[in-house]
N, C-alpha and C positions, 0 to 999 in steps of 0.2 A: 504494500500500500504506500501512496505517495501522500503527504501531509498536504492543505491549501489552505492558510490562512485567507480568511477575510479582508478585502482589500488587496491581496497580491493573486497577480500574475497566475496564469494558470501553468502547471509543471509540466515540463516535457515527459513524453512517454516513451519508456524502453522500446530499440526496434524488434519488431515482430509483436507487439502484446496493443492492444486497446484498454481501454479505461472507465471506468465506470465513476463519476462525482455525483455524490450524496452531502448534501447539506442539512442538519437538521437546527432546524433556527426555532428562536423563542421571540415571545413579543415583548417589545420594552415598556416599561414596568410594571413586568409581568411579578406576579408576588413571588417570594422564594421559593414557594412548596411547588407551583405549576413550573417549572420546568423538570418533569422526571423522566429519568432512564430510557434510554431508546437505543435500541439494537438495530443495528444495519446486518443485512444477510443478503450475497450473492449466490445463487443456484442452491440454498437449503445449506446455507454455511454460515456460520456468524463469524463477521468482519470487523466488525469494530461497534463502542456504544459511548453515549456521551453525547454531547451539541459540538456543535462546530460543522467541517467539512474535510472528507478525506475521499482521495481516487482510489478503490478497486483496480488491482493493475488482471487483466482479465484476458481470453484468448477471444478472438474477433467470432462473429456467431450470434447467435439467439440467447437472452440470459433472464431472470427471472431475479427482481429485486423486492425487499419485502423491510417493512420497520415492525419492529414487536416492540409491543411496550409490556409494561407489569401485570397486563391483562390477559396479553394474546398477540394477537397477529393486528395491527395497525390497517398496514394496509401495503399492496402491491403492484409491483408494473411490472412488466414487460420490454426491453430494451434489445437491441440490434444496433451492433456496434461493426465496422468496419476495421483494420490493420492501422492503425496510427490516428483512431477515431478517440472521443470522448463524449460519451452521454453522459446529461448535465441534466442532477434532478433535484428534488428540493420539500422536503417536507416539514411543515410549520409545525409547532407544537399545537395541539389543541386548548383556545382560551374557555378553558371551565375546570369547574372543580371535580367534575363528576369523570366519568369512564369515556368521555366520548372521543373515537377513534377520529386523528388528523387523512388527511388522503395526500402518499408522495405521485407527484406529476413535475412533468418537465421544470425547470426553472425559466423566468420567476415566478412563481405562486402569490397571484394577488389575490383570494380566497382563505381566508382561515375560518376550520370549523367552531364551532363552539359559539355561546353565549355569557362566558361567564364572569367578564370584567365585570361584568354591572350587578353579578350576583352579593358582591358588598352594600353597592348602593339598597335595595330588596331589604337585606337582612337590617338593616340599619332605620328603611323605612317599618319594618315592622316592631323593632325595638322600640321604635318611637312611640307607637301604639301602643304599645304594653305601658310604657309610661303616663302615654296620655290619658288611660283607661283608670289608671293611678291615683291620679292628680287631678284629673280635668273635673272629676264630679260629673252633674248633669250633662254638662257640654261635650263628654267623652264620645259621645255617637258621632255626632258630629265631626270633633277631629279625627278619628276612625276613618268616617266617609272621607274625608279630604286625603287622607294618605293613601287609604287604596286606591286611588285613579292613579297616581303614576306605578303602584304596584300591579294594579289592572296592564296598564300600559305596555309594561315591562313584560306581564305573562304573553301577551298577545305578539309582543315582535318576536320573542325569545321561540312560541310555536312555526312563526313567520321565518326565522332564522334558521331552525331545522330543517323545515322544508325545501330551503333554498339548500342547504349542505349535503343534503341526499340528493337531489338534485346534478348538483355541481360532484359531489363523490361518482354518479352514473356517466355524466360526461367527462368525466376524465381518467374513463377506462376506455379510452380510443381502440384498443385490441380487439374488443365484439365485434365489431366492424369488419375485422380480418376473417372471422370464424366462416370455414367453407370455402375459400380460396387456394386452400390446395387438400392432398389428401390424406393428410396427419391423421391419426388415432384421437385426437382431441386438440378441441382448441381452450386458449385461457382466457378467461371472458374478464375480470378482473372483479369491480362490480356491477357489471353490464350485465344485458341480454342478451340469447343470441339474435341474428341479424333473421327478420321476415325471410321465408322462403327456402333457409338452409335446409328444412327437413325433406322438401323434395317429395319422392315417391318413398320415404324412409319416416323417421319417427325420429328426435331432441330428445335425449334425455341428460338434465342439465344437474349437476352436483355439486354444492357449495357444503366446503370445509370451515367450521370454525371452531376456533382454540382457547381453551379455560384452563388456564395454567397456576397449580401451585406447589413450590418448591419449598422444602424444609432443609435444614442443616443440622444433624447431630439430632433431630427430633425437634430443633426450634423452627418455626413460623418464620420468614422472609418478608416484610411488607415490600420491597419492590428486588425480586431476584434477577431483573432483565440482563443484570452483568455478571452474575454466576456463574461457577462453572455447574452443567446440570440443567440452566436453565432450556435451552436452546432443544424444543422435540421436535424432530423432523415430522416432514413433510408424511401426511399416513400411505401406505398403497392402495391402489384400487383397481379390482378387475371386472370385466365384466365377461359373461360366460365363460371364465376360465382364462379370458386375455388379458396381459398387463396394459392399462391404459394411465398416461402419463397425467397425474394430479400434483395440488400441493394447497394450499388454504386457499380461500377466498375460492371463485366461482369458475368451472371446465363445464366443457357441451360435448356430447359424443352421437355422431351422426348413426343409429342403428336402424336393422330391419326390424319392419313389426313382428309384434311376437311377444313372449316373455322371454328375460333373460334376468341371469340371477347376478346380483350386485354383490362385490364383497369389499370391505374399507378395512383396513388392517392397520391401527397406532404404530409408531415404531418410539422405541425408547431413544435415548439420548445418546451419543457417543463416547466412549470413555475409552480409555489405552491403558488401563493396568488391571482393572476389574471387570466383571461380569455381573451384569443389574439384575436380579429377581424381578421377573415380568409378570404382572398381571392384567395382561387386557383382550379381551375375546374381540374377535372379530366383527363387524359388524353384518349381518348376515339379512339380504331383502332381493326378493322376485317382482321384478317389477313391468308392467306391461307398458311397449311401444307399441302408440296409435300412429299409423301413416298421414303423414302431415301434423303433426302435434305434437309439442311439448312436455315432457314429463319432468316433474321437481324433485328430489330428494337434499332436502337443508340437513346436513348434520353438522352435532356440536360434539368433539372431541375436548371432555373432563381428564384432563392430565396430571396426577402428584407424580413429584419428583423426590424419592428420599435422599439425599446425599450424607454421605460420611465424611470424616478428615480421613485422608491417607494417612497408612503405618508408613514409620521411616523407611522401611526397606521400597512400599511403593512409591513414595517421593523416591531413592533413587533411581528405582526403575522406569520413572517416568523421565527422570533425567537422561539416563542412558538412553532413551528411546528420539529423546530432542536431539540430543547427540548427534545421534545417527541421521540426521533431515528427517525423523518420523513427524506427521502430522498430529499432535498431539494438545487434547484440550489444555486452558493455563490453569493454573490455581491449584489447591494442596485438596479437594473437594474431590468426588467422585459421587455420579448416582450407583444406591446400593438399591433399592427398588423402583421401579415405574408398573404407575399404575393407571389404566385409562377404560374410559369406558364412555361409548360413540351412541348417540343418541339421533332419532329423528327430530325433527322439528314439528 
């Protein structure tokens, strides 16, 4: 990875490799607690996490970029990079207090998701109230009514604001677009549709993955594990009658004959290089009928615990010896000792 400070100059790329820049930006003055953890991941690998901006130095191709936060899976694109290329992307932090997921899209991103600067102004007008209810005597109703209208106010844009951000999250999954233009095993729809007419004289059946992540250490609770080692569960498999068809979170379409065929979604645990994790997670197991000309949906939600342990000194240095060696090796002195997941329909 090449480092890019804000403000300088974009970095030359090694020859032969192409580049992938991921900016993850906060908004100014943003309170301390909203700027958390964000994991960058190229092709189901984690890259780097933290705010700022670093190049992915990557082989030219088709690639699959993705932010997780302490929740799950943020959000994904799609990128195609050429031999001495650099795609340039950019994902805002989300302004609120609550879970709600930012969307990375090319740079600059003039859209940020959320509502929730104003949610101090809110909490503040109803402190008021509680006061006024206090103190005011008779008159209380009344200052009541006067403070709910810009709290009124606020409910109404803040519904007005989400709509627009699912909105603005749909078009800015440009790949649906692509689905059916050539004759891949699946296309990645991001959080799009697919496109009118892809099903043809065939049947859509469309598969969106989503991630519920909680990791522990030593038996303790993690309030934000995004930079763990542990944290990071791959992408699940999924076949249909028996074929491997290529997935990974957020939303794939697969052009099928009508008929039934039988769906299978399989967790996969975390990667580790000195241990082996105790696994618990069943497969997810559904027959599902393709109508000719028609869409079929299957939403699942992947619930993932991650147990991790400290490594013994002997596996610390057996992890050492294996960096050593150029092996690909997760960082930190942690390991997962169980994973546990289990795949749900919507």
């Amino acid at each position: 990875m090449l480092p890019w400070p804000d403000g300088a100059p974009a970095p030359d790329l090694p020859a032969g490799s192409a580049g992938i820049a991921v900016r993850v930006r906060t908004g100014q003055g943003d309170q301390p607690r909203w700027p958390k953890i964000y994991a960058v991941g190229v092709d189901d690998r984690p890259m780097w996490h933290g705010l700022g901006r670093m190049v992915v130095l990557t082989g030219p191709g088709e690639h699959l970029v993705e932010i997780r936060d302490r929740f799950g899976v943020a959000s994904m694109r799609r990128v195609r990079v050429a031999d001495g290329q650099m795609a340039r992307l950019e994902f805002w932090t989300p302004a609120t207090l609550g879970s709600a997921e930012g969307v990375l899209a090319p740079e600059p991103v003039r859209h940020r998701i959320g509502a929730g600067p104003s949610n101090p102004v809110v909490f503040g007008f109803m402190a008021a109230g509680l006061i006024a209810m206090v103190f005011a005597g008779r008159a209380a109703p009344f200052v009541l009514a006067a403070l709910a209208v810009p709290v009124l106010g606020y409910l109404v844009w803040a519904r007005s604001k989400r709509r627009a951000d699912d909105r603005y999250r749909v078009a800015a999954s440009t790949e649906a677009a692509e689905a059916g233009r050539d004759d891949a095993p699946g296309w990645f729809l991001g959080d799009g549709s697919p496109p009118d007419g892809l099903a043809g004289d065939h049947g859509v059946l469309v598969v969106t993955g989503a991630l519920r992540r909680t990791l522990t250490i030593n038996g303790h609770g993690v309030l934000d594990p995004t930079g763990e080692a542990g944290a990071w569960v791959p992408w699940p498999e999924l076949t249909v009658a028996g074929t491997p068809r290529p997935f990974s979170w957020r939303t794939w379409c697969y052009r099928l004959p009508a008929g039934e065929h039988e769906l299978v979604v399989t967790a996969r645990p975390p990667r580790t290089s000195v241990t082996v994790p105790e696994i618990d997670a069943e497969p997810f197991v559904r027959t599902v009928t393709i109508t000719a000309g028609a869409v079929t949906r299957v939403d699942l939600l992947v619930t993932a615990t991650v147990a991790t342990r400290a490594l013994t000194p002997a596996e610390v240095r057996r992890q050492a010896y294996l960096e050593a060696l150029g092996g690909d090796t997760p960082d930190g002195f942690t390991e997962p000792a169980r994973f546990t997941a289990r795949i749900t329909a919507a």
